[in-house]
TORMI-55598 format. One record per atom (N, C-alpha, C): residue number from 1; residue in one letter; atom name; y, z negated, x negated. Coordinates in steps of 0.2 Angstrom, whole numbers, plus 5000, padded with zeros to 4 digits. Each point is the difference from the previous one (the first is absolute). Last residue first. Example, Ala and Ser with C-alpha at 12.3 -4.5 7.8 and 13.67 -1.06 7.14 Angstrom:
TORMI-55598
+-----+-----+------+------+------+------+
|   n | res | atom |    y |    z |    x |
+-----+-----+------+------+------+------+
|   2 |   S |    N | 4989 | 4965 | 4936 |
|   2 |   S |   CA | 5006 | 4999 | 4996 |
|   2 |   S |    C | 5005 | 4997 | 5004 |
|   1 |   A |    N | 4972 | 5000 | 4998 |
|   1 |   A |   CA | 5006 | 5000 | 5004 |
|   1 |   A |    C | 5006 | 5000 | 4996 |
+-----+-----+------+------+------+------+
END
This chain:
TORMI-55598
+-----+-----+------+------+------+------+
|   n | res | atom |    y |    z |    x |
+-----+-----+------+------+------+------+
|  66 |   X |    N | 5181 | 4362 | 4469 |
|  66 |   X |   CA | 4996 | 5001 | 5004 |
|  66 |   X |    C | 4990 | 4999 | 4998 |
|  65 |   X |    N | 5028 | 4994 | 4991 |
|  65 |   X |   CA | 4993 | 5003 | 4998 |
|  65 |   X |    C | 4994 | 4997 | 5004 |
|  64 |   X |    N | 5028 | 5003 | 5002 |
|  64 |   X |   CA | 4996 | 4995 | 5000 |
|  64 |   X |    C | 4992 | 5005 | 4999 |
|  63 |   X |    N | 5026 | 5007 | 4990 |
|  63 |   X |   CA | 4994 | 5001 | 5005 |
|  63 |   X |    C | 4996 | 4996 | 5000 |
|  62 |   X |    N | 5020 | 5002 | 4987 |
|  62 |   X |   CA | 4998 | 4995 | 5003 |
|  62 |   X |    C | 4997 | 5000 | 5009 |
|  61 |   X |    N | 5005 | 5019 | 4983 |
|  61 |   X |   CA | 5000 | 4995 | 4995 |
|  61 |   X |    C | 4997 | 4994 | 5004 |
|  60 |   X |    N | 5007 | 5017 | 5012 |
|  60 |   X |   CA | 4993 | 5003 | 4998 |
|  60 |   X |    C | 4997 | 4992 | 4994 |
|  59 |   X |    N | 5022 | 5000 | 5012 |
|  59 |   X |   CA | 4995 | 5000 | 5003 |
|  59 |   X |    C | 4993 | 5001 | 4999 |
|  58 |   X |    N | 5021 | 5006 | 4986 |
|  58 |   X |   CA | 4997 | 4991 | 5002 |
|  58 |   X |    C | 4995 | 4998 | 5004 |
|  57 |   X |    N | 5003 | 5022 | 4995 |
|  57 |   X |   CA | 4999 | 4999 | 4994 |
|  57 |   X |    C | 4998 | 4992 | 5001 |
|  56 |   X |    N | 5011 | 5012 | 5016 |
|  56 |   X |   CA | 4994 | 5003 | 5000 |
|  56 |   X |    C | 4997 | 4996 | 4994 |
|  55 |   X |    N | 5024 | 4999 | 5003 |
|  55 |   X |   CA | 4996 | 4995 | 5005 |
|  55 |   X |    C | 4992 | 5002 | 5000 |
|  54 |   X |    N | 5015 | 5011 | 4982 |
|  54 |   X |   CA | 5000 | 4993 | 5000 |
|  54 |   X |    C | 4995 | 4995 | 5004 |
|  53 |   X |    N | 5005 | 5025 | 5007 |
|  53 |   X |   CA | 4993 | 4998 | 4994 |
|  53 |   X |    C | 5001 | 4993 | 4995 |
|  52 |   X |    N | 5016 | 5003 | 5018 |
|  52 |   X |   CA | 4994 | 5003 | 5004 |
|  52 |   X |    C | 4995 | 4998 | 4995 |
|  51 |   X |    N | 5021 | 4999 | 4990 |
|  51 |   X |   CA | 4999 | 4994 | 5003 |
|  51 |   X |    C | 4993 | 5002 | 5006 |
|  50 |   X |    N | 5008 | 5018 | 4988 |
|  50 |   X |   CA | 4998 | 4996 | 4997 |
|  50 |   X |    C | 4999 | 4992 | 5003 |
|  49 |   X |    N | 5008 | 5018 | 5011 |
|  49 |   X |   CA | 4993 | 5001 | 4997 |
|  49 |   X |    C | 4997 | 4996 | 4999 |
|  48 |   X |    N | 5023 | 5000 | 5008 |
|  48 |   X |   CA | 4994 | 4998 | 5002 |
|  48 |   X |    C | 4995 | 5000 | 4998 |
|  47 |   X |    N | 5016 | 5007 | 4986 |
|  47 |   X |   CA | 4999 | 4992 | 5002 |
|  47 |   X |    C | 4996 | 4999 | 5005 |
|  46 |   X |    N | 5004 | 5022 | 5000 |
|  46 |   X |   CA | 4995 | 4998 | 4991 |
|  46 |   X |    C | 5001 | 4993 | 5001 |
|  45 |   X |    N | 5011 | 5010 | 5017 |
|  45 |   X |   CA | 4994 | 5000 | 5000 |
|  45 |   X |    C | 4995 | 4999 | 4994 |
|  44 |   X |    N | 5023 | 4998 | 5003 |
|  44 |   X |   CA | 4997 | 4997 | 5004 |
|  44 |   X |    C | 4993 | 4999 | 5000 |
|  43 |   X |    N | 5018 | 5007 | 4981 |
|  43 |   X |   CA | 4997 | 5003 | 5003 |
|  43 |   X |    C | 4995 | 4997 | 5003 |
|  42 |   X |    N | 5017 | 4997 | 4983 |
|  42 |   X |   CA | 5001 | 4997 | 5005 |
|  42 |   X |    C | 4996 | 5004 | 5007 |
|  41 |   X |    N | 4996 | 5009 | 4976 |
|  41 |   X |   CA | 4998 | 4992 | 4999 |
|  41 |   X |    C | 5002 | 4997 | 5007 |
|  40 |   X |    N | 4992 | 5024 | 5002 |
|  40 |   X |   CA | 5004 | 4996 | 4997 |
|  40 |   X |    C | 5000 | 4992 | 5000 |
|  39 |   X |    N | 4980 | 5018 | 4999 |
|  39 |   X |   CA | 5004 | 4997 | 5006 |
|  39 |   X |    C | 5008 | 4997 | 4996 |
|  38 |   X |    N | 4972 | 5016 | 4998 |
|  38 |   X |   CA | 5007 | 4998 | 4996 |
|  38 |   X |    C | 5006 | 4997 | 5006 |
|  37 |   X |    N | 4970 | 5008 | 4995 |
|  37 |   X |   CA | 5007 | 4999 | 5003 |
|  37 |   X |    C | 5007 | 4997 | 4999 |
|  36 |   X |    N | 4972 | 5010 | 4997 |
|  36 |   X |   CA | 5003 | 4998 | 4995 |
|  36 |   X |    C | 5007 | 5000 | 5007 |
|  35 |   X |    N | 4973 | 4997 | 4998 |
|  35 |   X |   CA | 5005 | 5000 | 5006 |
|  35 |   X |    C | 5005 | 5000 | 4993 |
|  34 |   X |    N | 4974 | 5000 | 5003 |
|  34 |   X |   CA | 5004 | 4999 | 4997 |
|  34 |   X |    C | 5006 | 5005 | 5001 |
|  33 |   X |    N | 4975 | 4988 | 5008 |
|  33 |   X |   CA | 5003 | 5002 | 5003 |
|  33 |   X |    C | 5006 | 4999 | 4995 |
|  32 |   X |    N | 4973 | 4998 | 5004 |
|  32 |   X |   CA | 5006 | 5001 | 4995 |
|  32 |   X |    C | 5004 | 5003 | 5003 |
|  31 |   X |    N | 4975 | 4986 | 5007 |
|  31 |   X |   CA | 5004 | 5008 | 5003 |
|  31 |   X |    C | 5008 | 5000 | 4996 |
|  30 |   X |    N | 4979 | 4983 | 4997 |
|  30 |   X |   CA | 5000 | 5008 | 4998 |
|  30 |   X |    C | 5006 | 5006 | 5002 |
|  29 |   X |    N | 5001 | 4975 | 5003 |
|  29 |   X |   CA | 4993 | 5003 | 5002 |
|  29 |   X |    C | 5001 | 5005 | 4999 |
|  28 |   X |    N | 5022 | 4997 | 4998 |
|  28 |   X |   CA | 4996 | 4997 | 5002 |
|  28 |   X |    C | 4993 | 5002 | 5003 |
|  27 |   X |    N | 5023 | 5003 | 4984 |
|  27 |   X |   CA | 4993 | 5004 | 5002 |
|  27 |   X |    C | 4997 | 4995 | 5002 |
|  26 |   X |    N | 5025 | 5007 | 4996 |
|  26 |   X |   CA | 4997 | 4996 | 5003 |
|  26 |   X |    C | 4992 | 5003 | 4999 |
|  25 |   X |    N | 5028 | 5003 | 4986 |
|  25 |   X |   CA | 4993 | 5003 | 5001 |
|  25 |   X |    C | 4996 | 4994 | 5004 |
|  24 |   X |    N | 5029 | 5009 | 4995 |
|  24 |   X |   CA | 4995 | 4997 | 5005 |
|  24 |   X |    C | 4991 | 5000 | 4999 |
|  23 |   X |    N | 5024 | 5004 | 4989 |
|  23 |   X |   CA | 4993 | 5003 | 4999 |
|  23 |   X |    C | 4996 | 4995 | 5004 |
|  22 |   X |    N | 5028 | 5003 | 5002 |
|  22 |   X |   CA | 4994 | 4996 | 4997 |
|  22 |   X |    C | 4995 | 5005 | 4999 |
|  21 |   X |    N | 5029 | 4997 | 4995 |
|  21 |   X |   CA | 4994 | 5005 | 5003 |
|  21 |   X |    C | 4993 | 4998 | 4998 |
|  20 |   X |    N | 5026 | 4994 | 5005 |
|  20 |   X |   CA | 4995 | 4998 | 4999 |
|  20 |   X |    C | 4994 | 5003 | 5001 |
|  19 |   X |    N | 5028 | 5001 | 4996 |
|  19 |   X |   CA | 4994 | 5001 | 5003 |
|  19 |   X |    C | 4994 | 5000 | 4996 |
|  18 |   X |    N | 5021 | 4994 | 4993 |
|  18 |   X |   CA | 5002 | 4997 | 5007 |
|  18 |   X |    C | 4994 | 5005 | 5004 |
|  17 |   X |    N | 5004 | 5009 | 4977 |
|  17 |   X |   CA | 5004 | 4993 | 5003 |
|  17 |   X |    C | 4999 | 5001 | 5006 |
|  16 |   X |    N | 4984 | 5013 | 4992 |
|  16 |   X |   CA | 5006 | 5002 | 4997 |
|  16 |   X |    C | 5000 | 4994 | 5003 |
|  15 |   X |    N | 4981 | 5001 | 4996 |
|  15 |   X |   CA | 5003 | 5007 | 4997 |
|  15 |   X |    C | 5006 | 4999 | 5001 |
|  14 |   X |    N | 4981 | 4979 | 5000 |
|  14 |   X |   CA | 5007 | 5004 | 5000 |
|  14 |   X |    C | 5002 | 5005 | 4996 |
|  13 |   X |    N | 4974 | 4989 | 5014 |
|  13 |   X |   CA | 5003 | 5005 | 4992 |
|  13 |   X |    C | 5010 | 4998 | 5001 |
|  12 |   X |    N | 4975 | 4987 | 5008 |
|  12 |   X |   CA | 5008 | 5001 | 5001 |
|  12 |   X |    C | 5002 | 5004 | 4994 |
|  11 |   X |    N | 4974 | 4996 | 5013 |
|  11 |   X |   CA | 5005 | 5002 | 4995 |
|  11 |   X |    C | 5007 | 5001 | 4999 |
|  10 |   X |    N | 4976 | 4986 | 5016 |
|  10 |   X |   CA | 5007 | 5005 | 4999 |
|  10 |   X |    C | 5003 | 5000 | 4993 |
|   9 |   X |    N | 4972 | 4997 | 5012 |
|   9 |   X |   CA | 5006 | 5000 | 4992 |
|   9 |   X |    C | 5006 | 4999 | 5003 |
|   8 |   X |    N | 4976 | 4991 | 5015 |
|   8 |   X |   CA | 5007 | 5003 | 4998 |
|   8 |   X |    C | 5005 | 5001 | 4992 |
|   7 |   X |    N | 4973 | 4997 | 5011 |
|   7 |   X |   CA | 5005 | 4999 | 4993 |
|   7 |   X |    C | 5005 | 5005 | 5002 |
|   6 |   X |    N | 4975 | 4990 | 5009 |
|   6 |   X |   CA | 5004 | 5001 | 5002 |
|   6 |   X |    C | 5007 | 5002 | 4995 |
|   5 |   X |    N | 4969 | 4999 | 5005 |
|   5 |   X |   CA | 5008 | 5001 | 4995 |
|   5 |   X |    C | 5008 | 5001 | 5003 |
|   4 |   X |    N | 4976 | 4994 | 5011 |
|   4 |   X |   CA | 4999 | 5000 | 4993 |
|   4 |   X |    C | 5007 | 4997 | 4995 |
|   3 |   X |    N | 4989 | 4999 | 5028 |
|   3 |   X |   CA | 5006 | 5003 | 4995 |
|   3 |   X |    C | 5002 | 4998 | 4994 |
|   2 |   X |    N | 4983 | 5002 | 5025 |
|   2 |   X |   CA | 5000 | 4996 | 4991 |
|   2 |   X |    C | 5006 | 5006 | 4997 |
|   1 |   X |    N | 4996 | 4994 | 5028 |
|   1 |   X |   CA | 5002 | 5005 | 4995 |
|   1 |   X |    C | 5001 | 4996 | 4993 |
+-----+-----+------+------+------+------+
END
């Protein structure tokens, strides 16, 4: 599989205190995907998120070239 383009955005907006509203945009090889979602700041799944697309980001970084 040749894979041209890869490009995560997230966008942090704050509308109001103590939530977080992102813009999600992913287009990979052509296919766009944009996502808008709002979480509270002590809100489990946005930190999971982000330590998910921290861990992706390392491993993609320190991919061995085949």
């Amino acid at each position: 599989m040749e894979v041209k383009t890869i490009k995560v955005e997230i966008r942090k907006h704050h509308v109001t205190p103590g939530i977080n509203v992102l813009d999600l945009h992913i287009d990979a090889n052509g296919e766009k995907i944009v996502k808008q979602t709002q979480h509270k700041d002590d809100d489990r799944a946005y930190k999971q998120f982000v330590e998910d697309l921290i861990k992706v980001a390392k491993e993609l970084s320190n991919a061995r070239i085949e």
